[in-house]
C-alpha positions in Angstrom: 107.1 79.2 82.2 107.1 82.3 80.1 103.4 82.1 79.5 102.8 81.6 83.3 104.5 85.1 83.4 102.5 86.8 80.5 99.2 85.3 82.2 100.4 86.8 85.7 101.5 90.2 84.0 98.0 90.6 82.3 96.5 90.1 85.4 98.5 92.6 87.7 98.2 94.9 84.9 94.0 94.5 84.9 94.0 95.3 89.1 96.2 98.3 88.5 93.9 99.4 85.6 90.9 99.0 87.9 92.6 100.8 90.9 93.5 103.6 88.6 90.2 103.9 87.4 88.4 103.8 90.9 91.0 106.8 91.6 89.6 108.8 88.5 86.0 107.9 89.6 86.6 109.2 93.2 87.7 112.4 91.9 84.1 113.4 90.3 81.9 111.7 93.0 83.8 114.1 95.9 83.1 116.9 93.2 79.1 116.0 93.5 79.0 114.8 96.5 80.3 118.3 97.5 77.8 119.9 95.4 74.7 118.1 96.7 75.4 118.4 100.2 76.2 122.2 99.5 73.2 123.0 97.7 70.6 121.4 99.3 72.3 121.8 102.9 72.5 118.5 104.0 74.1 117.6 107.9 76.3 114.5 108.2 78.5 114.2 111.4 78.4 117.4 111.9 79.4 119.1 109.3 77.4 120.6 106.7 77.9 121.6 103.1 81.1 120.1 101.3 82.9 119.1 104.6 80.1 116.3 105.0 79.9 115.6 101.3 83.4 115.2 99.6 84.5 112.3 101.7 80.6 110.5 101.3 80.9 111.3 97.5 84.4 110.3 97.0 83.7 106.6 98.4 80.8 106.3 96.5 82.7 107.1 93.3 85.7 105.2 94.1 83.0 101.9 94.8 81.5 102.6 91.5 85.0 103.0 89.5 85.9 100.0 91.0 83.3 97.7 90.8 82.5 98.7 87.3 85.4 98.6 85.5 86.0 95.4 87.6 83.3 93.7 85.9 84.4 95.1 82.5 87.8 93.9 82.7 87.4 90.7 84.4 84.3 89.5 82.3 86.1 86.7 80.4 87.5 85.3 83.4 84.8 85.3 85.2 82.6 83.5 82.5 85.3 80.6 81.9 
């Protein structure tokens, strides 16, 4: 029973690592997605310039964080 526990605890411990990393990725792709649609004046909904860009860039990030460090810490598992 105990290592039924440790096996479930590694696991919800590897989804919260991933979350918190797709957090921490958000964070610098609504910095550049900002940026872009700032500098190069980009229209999206209707808004222009970081208004349109920070959400866009933010998603994008948080899909990246997510999905790579999904793959990183899931690898073995995936490959049994």
């Amino acid at each position: 029973m105990t290592s039924l526990m440790i096996k479930l605890a590694k696991i919800v411990l590897r989804l919260l690592a991933v979350l918190l990393s797709g957090v921490v990725c958000a964070v610098p792709g609504f910095i550049a997605g900002s940026m872009i649609f700032a500098i190069f004046g980009f229209e999206f909904n209707g808004r222009q310039g970081y208004e349109a860009g920070g959400p866009i860039g933010f998603i994008l990030g948080a899909l990246i964080g997510l999905i790579a460090s999904s793959v990183l810490l899931f690898r073995k598992r995936i490959a049994k």
